[in-house]
BAPAMAR-787496 format. One line per field, with one value per residue: x, z, y of N, C-alpha, C, O in turn. Coordinates in steps of 0.1 Angstrom, whole numbers, padded with zeros to 4 digits. Layout:
N
nu = c(X|...)
nw = c(Z|...)
nv = c(Y|...)
cau = c(X|...)
caw = c(Z|...)
cav = c(Y|...)
cu = c(X|...)
cw = c(Z|...)
cv = c(Y|...)
ou = c(X|...)
ow = c(Z|...)
ov = c(Y|...)
This chain:
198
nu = c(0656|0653|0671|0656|0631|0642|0643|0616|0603|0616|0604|0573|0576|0586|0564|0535|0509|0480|0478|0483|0502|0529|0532|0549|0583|0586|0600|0631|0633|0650|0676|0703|0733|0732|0765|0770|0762|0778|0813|0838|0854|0892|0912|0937|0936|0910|0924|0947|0932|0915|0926|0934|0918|0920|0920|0911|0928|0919|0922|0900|0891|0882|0865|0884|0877|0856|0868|0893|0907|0928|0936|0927|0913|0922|0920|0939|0922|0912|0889|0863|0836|0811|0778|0746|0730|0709|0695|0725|0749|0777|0800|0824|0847|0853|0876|0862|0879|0895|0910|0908|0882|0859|0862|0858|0828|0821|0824|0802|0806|0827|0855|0865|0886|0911|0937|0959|0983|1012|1010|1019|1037|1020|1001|1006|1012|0993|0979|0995|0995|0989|1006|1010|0993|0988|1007|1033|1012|0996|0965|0931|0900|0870|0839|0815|0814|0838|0858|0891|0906|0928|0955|0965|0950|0934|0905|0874|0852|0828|0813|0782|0775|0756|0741|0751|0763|0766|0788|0804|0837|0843|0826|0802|0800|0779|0781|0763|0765|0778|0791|0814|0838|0870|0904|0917|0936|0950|0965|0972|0954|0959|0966|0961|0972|0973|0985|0999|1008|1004)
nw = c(0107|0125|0124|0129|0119|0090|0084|0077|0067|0040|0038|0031|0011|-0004|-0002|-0018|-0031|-0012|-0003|0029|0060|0070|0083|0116|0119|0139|0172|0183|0209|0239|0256|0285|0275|0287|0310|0307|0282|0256|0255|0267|0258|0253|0273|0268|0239|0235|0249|0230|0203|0205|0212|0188|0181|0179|0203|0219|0246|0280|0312|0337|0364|0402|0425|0454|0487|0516|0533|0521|0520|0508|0487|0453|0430|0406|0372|0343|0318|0288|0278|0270|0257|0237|0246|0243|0227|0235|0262|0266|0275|0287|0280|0307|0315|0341|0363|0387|0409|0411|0428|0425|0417|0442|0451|0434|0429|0455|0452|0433|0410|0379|0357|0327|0306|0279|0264|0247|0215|0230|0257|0267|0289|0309|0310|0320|0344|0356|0354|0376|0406|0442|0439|0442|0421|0412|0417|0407|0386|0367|0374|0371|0385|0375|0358|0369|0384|0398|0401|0390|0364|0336|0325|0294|0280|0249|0251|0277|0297|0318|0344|0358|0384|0363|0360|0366|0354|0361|0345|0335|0347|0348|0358|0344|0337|0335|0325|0330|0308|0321|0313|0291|0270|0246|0229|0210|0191|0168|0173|0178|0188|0217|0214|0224|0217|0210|0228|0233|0240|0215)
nv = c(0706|0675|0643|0624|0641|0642|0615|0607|0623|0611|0590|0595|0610|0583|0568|0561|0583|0586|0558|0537|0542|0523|0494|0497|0476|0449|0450|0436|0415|0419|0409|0394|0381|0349|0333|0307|0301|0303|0298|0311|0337|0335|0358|0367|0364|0380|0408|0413|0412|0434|0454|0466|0485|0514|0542|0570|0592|0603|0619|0618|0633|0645|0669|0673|0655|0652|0623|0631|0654|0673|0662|0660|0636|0617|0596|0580|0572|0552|0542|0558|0579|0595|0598|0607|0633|0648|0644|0656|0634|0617|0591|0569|0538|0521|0501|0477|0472|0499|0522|0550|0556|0550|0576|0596|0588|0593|0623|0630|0643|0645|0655|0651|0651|0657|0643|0656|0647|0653|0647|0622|0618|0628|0615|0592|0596|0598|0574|0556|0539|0553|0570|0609|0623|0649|0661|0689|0693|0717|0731|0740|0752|0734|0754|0745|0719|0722|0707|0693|0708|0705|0718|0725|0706|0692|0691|0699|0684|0688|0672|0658|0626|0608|0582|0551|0514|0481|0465|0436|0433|0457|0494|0510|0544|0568|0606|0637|0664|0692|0719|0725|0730|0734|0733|0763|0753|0728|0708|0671|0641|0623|0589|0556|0524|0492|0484|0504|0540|0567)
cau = c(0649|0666|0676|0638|0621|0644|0636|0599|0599|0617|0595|0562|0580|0590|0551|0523|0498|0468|0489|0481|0512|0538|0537|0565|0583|0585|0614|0637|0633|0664|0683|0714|0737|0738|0775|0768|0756|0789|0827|0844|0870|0908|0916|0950|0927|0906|0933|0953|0918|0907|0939|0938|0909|0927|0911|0915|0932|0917|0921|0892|0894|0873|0876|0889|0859|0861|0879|0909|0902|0938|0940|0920|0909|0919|0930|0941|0915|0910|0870|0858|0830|0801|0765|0740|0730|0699|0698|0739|0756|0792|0799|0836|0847|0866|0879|0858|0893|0897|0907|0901|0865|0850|0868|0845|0816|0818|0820|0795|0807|0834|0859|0868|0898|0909|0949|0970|0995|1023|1005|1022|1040|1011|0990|1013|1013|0978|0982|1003|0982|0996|1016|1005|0992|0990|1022|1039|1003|0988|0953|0923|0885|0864|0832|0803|0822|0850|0868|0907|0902|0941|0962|0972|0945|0924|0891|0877|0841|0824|0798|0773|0777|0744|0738|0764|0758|0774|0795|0817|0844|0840|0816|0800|0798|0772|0778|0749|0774|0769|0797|0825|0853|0880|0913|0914|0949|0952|0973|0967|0949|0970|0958|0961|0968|0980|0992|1012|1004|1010)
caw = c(0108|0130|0117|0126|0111|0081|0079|0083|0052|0033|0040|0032|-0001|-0015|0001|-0030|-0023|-0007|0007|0042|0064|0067|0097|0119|0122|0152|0180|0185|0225|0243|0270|0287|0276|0301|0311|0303|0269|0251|0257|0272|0255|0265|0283|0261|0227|0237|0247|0218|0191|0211|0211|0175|0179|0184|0213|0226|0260|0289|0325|0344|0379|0406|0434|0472|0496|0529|0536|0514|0515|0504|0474|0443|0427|0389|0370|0330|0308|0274|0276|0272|0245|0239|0248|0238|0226|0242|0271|0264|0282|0282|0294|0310|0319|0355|0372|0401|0417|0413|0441|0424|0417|0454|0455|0422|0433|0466|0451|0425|0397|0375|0346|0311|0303|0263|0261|0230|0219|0236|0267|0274|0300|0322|0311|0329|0355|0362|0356|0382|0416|0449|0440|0442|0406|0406|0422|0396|0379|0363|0367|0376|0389|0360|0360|0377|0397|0406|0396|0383|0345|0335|0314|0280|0272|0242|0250|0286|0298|0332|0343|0371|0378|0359|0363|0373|0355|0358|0334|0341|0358|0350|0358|0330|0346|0326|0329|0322|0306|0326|0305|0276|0261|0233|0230|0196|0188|0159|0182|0175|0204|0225|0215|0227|0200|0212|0240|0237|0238|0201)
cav = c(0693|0664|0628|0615|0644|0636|0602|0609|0632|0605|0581|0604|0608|0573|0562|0563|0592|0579|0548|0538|0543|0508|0489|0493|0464|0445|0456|0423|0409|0423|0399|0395|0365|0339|0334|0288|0305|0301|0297|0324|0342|0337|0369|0374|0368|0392|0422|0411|0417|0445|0461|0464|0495|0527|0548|0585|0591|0611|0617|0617|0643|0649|0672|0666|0654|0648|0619|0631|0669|0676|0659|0658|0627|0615|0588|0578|0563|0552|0538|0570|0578|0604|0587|0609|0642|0654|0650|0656|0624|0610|0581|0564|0529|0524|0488|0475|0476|0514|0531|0560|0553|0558|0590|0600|0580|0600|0637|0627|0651|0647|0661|0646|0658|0651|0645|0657|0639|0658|0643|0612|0620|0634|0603|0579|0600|0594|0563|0550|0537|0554|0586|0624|0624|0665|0668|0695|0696|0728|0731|0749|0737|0734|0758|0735|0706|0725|0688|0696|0710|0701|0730|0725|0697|0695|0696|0694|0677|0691|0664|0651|0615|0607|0567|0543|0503|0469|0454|0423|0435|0473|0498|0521|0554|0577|0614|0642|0673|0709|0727|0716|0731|0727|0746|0766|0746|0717|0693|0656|0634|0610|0575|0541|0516|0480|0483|0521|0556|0571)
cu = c(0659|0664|0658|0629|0624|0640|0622|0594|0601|0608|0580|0570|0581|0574|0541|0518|0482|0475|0486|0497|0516|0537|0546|0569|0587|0599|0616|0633|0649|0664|0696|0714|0741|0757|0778|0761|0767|0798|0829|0855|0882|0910|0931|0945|0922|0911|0936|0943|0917|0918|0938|0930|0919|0915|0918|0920|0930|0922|0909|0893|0875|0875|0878|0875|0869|0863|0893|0911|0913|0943|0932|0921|0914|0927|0930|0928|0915|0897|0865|0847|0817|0788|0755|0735|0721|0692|0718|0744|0774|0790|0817|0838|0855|0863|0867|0866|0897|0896|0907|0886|0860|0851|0853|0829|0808|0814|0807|0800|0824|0841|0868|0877|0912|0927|0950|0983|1006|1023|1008|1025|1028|0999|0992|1017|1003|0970|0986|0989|0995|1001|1007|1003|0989|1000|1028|1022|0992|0972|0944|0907|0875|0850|0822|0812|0828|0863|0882|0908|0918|0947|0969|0968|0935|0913|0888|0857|0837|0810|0794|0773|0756|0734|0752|0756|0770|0784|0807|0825|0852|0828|0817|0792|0793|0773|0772|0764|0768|0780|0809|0832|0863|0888|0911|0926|0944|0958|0966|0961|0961|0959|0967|0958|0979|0990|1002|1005|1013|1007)
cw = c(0113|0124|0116|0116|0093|0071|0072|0066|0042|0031|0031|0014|-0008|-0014|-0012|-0027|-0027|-0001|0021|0044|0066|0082|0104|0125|0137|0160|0181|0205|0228|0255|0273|0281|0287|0298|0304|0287|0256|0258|0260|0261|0262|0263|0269|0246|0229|0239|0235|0205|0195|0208|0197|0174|0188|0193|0219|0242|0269|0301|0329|0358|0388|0417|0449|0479|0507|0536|0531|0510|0510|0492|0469|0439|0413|0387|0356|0323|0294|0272|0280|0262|0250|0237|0239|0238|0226|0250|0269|0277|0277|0294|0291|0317|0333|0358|0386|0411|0416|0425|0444|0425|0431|0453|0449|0423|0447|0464|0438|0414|0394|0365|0341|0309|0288|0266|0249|0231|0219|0249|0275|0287|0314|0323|0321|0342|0364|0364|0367|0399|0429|0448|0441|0425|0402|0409|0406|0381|0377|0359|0375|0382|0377|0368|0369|0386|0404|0406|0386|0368|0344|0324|0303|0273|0258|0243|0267|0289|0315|0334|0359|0368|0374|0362|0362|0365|0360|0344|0332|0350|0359|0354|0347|0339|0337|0336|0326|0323|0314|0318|0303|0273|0256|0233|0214|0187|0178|0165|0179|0188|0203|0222|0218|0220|0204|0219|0244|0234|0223|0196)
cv = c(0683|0648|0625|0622|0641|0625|0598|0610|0622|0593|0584|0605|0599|0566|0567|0577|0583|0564|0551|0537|0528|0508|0492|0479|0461|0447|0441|0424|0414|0416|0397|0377|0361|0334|0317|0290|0297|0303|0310|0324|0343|0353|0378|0376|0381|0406|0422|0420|0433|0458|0469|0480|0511|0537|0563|0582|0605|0607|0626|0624|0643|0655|0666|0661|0652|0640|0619|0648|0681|0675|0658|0646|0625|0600|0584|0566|0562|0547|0546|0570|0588|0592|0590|0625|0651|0636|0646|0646|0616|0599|0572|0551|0527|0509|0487|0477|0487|0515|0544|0568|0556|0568|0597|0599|0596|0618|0637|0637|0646|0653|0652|0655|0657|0654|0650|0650|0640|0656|0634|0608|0617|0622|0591|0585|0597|0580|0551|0550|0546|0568|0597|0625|0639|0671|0680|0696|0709|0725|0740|0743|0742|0740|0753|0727|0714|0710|0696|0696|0709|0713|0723|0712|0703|0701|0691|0694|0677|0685|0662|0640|0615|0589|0554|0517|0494|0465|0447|0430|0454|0477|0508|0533|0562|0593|0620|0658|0690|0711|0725|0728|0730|0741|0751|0760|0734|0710|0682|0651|0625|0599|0562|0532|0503|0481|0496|0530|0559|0585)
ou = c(0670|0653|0650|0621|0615|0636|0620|0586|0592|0605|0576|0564|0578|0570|0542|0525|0477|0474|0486|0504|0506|0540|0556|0562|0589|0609|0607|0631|0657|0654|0703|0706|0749|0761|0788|0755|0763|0795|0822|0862|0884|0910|0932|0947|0928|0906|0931|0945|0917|0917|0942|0936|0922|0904|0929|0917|0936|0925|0907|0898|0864|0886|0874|0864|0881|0863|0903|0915|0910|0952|0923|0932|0909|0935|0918|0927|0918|0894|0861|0846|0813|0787|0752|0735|0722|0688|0722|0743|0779|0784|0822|0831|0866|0852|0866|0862|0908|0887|0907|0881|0855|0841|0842|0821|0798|0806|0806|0791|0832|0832|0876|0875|0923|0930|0942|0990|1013|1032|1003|1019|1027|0990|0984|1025|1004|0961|0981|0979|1007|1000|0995|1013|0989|1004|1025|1023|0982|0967|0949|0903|0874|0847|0821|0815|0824|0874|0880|0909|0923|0940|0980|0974|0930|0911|0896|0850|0841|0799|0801|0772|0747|0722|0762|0748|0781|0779|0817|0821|0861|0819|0827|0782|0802|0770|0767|0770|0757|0779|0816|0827|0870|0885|0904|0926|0932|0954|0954|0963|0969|0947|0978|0947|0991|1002|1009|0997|1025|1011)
ow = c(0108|0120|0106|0109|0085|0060|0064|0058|0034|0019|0025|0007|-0019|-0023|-0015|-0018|-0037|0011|0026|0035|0065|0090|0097|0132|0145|0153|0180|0211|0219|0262|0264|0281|0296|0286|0297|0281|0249|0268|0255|0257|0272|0252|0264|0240|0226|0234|0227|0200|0187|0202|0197|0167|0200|0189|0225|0249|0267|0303|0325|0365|0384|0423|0453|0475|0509|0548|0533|0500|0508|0487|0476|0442|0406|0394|0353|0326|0288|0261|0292|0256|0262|0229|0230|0250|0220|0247|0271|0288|0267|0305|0281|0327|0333|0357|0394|0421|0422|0433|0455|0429|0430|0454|0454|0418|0447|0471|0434|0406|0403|0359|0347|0311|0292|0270|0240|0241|0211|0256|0286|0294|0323|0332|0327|0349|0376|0371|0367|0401|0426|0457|0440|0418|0390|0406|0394|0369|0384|0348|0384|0382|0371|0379|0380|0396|0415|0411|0376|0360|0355|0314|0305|0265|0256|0239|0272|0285|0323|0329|0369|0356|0380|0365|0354|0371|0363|0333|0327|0361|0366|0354|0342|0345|0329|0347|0316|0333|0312|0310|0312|0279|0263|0235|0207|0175|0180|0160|0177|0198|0194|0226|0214|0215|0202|0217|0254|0225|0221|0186)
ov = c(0681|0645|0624|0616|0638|0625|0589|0605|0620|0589|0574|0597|0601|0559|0579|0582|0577|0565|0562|0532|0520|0517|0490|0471|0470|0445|0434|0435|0414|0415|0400|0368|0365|0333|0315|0281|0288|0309|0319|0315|0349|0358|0389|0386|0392|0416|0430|0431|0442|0469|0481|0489|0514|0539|0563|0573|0616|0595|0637|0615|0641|0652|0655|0665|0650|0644|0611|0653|0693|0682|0653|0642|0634|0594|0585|0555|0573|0551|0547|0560|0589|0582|0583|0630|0661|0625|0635|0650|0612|0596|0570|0550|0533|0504|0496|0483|0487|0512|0551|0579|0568|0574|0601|0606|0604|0624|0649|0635|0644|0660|0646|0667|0655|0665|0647|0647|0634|0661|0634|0600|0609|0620|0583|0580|0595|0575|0539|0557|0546|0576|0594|0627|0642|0682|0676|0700|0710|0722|0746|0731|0753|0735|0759|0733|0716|0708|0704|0686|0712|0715|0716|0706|0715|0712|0682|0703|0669|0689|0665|0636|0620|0587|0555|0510|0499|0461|0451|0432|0460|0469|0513|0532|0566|0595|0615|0661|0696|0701|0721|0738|0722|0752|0745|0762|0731|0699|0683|0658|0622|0600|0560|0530|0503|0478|0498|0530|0556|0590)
């Protein structure tokens, strides 16, 4: 039985017998806030706070296309996060200013790639804008994409880009999961925690 049918039963249980079934209550109106709504937050407040939330560290791959049909695509993220679990979706944050992002855009699939944190290294490797970021990098094409599954990660996430939104001065890139796996290892994740890899 899943969460709803759960719920359902509980419900059906604490209800009288003979009891008509309870309204549902009313859904709230959903809207964007206007930007003349309130005060913006200062830029350095906001890292600063935000900072404060410890976050997992992937690299993100995708493979070669044909304007770069030599090199593979990736680059270090921490706004990573699982969406939803039928229909199975992940979803990753990337800069409008990526100039990794077309690359990804353009091969439509990519791979989730889970650091440990013995990973530093290879994080700031992917990091960096401009260099050969597989130079000396062990990897293989992950089952579906074919997008650079990376050796000696955690766990690793083979997707279709699924829906692509706005959001200020990122994009929220939803993937729909074709096929996942995790090493059988205990290693810790690489996380991002105010400002450093830990």
């Amino acid at each position: 039985m899943g969460h709803a049918g759960m719920a359902a039963a509980a419900v059906r249980h604490l209800r009288p017998a003979g009891a008509p079934p309870a309204p549902a209550p009313p859904r709230p109106a959903l809207r964007c806030v206007g930007a003349d709504e309130r005060a913006p937050v200062p830029q350095d407040v906001f890292r600063r706070v935000l900072g404060s939330f410890a976050t997992g560290v992937v690299v993100v791959t995708a493979p070669a296309d044909a304007e770069d049909p030599h090199r593979p695509a990736g680059f270090a993220c921490q706004s990573f996060a699982s969406l939803s679990l039928d229909p199975p979706l992940v979803a990753f944050m990337v800069g409008r200013t990526s100039t990794t992002w077309p690359r990804i855009a353009r091969a439509g699939v990519f791979c989730v790639n889970v650091l440990g944190a013995g990973q530093g290294e290879l994080c700031r490797a992917f990091a960096v804008s401009g260099a050969d970021k597989f130079a000396g990098v062990r990897h293989d094409p992950a089952p579906v994409s074919g997008s650079p599954r990376l050796a000696g990660t955690l766990a690793w996430i083979d997707c279709t880009v699924h829906a692509v939104h706005p959001g200020g001065d990122h994009l929220i890139v939803v993937g729909r999961v074709d096929d996942l796996g995790a090493s059988e290892g205990d290693e810790s994740p690489l996380l991002f925690h105010r400002g450093r890899l830990r």
